[in-house]
C-alpha positions as CSV (number, residue, x, y, z in Angstrom):
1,X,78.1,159.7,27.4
2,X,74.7,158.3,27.4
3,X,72.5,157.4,30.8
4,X,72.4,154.0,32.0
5,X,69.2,151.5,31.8
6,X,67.9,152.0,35.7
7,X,66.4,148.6,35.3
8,X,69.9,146.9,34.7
9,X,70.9,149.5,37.8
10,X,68.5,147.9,39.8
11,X,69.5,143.9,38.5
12,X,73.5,145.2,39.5
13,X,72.5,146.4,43.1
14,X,70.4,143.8,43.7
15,X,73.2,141.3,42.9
16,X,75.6,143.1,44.7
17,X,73.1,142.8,48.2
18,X,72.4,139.2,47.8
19,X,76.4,138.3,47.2
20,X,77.7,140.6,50.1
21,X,74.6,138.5,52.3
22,X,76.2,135.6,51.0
23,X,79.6,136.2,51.9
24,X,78.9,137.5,55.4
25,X,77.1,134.2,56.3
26,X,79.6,132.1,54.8
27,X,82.2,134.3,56.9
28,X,80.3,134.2,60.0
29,X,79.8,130.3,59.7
30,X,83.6,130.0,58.9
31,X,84.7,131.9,61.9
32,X,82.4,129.6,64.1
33,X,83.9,126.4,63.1
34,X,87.4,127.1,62.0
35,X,89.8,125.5,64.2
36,X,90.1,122.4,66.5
37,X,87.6,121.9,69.0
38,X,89.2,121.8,72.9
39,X,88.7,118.2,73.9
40,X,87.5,117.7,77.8
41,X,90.4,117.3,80.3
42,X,90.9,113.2,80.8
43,X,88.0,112.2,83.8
44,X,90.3,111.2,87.0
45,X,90.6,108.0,87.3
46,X,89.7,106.5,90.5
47,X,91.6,105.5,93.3
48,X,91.9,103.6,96.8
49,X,94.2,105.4,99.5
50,X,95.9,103.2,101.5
51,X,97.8,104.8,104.8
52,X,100.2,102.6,106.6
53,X,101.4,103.7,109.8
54,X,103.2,102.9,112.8
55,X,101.4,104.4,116.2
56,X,103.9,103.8,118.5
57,X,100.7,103.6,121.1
58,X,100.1,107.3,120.1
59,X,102.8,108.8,121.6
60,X,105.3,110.9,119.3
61,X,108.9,111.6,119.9
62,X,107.8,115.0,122.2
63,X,107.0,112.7,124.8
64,X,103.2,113.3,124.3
65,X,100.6,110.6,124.6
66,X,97.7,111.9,122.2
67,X,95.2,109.8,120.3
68,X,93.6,112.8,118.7
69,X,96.6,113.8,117.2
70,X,97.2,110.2,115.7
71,X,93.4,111.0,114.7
72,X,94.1,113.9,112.9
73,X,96.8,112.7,111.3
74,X,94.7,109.9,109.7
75,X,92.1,112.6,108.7
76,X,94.2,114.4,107.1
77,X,95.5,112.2,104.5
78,X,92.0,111.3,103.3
79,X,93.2,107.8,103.3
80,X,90.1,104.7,102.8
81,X,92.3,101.9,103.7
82,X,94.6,102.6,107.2
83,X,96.9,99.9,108.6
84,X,98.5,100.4,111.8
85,X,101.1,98.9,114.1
86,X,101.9,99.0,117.4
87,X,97.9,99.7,119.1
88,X,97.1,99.4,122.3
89,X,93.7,97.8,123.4
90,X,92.9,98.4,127.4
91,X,97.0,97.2,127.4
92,X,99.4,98.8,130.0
93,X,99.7,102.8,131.7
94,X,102.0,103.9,129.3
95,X,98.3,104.4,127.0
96,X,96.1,105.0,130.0
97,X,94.9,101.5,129.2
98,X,92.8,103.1,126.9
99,X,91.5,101.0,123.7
100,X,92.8,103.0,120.9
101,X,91.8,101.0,118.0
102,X,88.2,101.8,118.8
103,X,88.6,105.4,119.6
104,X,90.1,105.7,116.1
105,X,87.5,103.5,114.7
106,X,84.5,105.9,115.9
107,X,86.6,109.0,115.3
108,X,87.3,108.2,111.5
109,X,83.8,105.9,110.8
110,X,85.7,102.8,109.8
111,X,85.4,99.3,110.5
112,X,88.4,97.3,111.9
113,X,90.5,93.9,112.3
114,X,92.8,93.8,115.1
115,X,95.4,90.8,115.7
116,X,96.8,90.8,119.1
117,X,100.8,89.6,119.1
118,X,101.5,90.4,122.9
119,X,98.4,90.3,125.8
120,X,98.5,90.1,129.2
121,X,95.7,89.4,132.4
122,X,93.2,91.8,132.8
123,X,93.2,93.6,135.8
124,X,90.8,96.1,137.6
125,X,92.7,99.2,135.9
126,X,92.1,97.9,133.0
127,X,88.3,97.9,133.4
128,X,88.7,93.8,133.8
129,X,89.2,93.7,129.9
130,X,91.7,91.7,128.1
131,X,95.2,93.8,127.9
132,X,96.2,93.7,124.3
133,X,98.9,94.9,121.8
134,X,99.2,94.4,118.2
135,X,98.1,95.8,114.4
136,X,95.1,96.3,112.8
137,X,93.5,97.5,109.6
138,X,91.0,100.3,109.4
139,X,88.5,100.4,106.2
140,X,85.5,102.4,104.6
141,X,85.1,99.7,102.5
142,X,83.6,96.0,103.8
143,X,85.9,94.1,105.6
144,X,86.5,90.6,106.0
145,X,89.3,88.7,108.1
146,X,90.8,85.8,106.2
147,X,93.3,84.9,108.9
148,X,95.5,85.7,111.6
149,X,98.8,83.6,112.0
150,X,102.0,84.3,114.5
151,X,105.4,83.7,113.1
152,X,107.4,80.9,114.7
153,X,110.5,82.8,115.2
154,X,110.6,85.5,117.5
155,X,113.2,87.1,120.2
156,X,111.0,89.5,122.9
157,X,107.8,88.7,121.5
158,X,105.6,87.3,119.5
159,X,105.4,88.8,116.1
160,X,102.2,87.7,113.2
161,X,100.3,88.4,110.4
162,X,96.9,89.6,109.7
163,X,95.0,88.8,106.4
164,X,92.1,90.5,105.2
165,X,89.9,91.4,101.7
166,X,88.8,94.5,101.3
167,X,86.0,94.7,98.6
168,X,85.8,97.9,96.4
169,X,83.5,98.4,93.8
170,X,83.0,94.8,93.9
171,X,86.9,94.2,93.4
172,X,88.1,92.2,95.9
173,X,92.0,93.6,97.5
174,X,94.0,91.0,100.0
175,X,95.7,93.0,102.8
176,X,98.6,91.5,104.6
177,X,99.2,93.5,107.6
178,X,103.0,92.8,109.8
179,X,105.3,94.2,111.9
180,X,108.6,92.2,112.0
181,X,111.2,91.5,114.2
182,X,114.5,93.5,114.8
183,X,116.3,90.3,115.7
184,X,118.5,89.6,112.4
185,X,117.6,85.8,112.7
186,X,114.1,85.9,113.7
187,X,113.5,89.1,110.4
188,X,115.3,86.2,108.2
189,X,112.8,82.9,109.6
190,X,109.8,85.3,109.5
191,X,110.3,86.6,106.0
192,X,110.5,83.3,104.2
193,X,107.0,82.4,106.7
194,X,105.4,85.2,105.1
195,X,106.3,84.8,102.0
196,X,105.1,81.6,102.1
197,X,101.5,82.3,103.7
198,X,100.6,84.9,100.7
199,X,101.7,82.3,98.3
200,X,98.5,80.7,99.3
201,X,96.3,83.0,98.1
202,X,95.7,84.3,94.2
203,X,94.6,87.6,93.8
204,X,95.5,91.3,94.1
205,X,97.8,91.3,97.1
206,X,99.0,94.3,99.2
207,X,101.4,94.0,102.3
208,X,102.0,96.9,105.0
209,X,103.6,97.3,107.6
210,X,106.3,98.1,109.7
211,X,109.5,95.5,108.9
212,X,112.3,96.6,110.9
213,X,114.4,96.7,108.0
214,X,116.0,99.0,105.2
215,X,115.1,98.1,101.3
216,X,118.8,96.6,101.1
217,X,118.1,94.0,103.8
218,X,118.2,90.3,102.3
219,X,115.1,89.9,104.3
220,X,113.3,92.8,102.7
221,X,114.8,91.5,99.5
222,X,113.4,88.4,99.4
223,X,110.0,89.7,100.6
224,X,109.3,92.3,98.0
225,X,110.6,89.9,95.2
226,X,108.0,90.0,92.5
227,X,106.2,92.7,94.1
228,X,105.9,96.5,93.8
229,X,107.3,99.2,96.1
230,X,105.0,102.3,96.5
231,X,107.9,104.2,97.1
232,X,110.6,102.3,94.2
233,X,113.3,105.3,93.3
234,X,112.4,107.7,96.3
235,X,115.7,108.0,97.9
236,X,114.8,109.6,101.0
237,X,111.4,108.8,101.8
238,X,112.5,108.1,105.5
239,X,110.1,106.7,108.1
240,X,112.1,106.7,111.4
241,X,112.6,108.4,113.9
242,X,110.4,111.2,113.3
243,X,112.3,113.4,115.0
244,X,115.1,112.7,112.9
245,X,114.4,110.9,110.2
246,X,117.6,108.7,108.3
247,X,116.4,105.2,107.4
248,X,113.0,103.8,105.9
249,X,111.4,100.7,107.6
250,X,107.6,101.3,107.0
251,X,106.6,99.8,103.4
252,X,103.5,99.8,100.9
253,X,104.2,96.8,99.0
254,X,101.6,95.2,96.0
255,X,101.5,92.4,93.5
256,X,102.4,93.3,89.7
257,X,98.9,93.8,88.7
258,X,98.9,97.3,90.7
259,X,100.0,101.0,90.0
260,X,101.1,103.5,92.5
261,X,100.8,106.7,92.4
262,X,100.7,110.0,94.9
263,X,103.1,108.1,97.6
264,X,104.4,110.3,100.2
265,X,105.9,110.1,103.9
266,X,103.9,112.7,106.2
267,X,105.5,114.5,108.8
268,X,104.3,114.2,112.1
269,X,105.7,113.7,115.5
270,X,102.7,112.2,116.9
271,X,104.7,108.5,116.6
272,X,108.0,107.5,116.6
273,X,107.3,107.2,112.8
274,X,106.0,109.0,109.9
275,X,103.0,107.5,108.3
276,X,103.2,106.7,104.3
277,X,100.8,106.9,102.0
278,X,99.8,105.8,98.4
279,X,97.1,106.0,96.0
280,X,96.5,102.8,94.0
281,X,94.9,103.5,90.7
282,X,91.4,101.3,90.4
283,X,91.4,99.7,86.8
């Protein structure tokens, strides 16, 4: 066996370098691109909070008067939009003649509309200020009252409906904030009076409020026709009484061209009633 040429050695190894140089980049590029890329997570999309919620003049079904507790309450669902019924302004001893829609104004840094439905004469206790009891709307958004009508029918007193336009991101939102009568005849007369009042209006419509009424009431019937239910297909999101909770008479209701999402009752016994809450998604 004869030796081999060391310059054709040389030619060998030096091809044998350069291909396993080769094949290591092409392996090391391979490995970091093989594979799907992870796409991002789908950005949140944004949303208003509305909170409707009946105060019952901030005392809860414990017997105790607290406005900080009806504060916290609010706080705590991180709600933007907050519509509330039953508020006392400077109104009777039962609320230490107290005005509680400003107190939760400065506590949760939001402007406010308030329609009165019941008032009385101011007196000294009252500090000489107009005695006051009705709903209102609470917003971190601008604010603008469109009206503020009282229903014809009524049986212990008067009953109405405040409209408003919240502006979000330049999209304007039309509240209509009630609280309806028990009175089977009177719920029927002021019903069809609402219905007709938002039919004045075009827009994106939301109503809230307390109606005095379970979802099977021909009243509540014929006022969510066409419209969407926050809580549609939740059996047992009961509202009242919040000690023990059996029927639902507090409602989130919007025109077709909204989407719910995130609604919930909250526990609380700081009213009569459990506040509800919704997220509408912002298109």
């Amino acid at each position: 066996m004869g030796f081999l040429n060391t310059s054709l050695v040389r030619r060998i190894s030096t091809f044998s370098m350069c291909a396993f140089l080769l094949l290591g980049t092409t392996s090391a590029c391979t490995k970091g691109t093989s594979g799907e890329q992870e796409e991002p997570p789908p950005a949140e999309q944004p949303t208003l909070r509305i909170m409707s919620y009946n105060i019952h003049w901030a005392t809860g079904t414990d017997g105790i008067l607290s406005l900080p507790r009806i504060a916290e309450v609010i706080k705590g669902s991180k709600a933007d939009v907050v519509v509330l019924n039953e508020v006392d302004r400077h109104y009777d001893p039962r609320s230490q003649y107290e005005d509680q829609l400003q107190y939760l104004a400065d506590e949760l840094k939001m402007q406010y509309l308030f329609q009165k439905t019941t008032w009385k004469a101011a007196i000294p206790a009252s500090g000489n200020k107009p005695r006051e009891f009705g709903h209102a709307i609470l917003s971190k958004y601008p604010l603008e009252q469109l009206n503020a009508r009282i229903y014809d029918a009524y049986s212990t007193h008067y009953h109405g409906l405040l409209e408003a336009k919240v502006t979000v991101n330049e999209k304007p939102f039309l509240f209509y904030i009630t609280h309806l009568d028990t009175d089977p005849a009177s719920l029927s007369s002021q019903a069809t009076q609402l219905r007709q009042w938002m039919a004045e209006r075009t827009g994106t419509k939301i109503l809230c409020g307390d109606m005095n009424a379970v979802p099977e009431n021909p009243a509540i019937t014929h006022i969510s026709e066409g419209m969407k239910d926050a809580f549609a297909g939740k059996q047992n999101a009961f509202t009242f009484k919040s000690n023990n909770p059996t029927i639902r008479i507090d409602y989130i209701l919007g025109s077709g061209d909204l989407s719910f999402s995130n609604s919930k009752v909250i526990n609380s016994l700081a009213s009569d009633h459990f506040p509800i809450v919704t997220d509408i998604i912002l298109k």
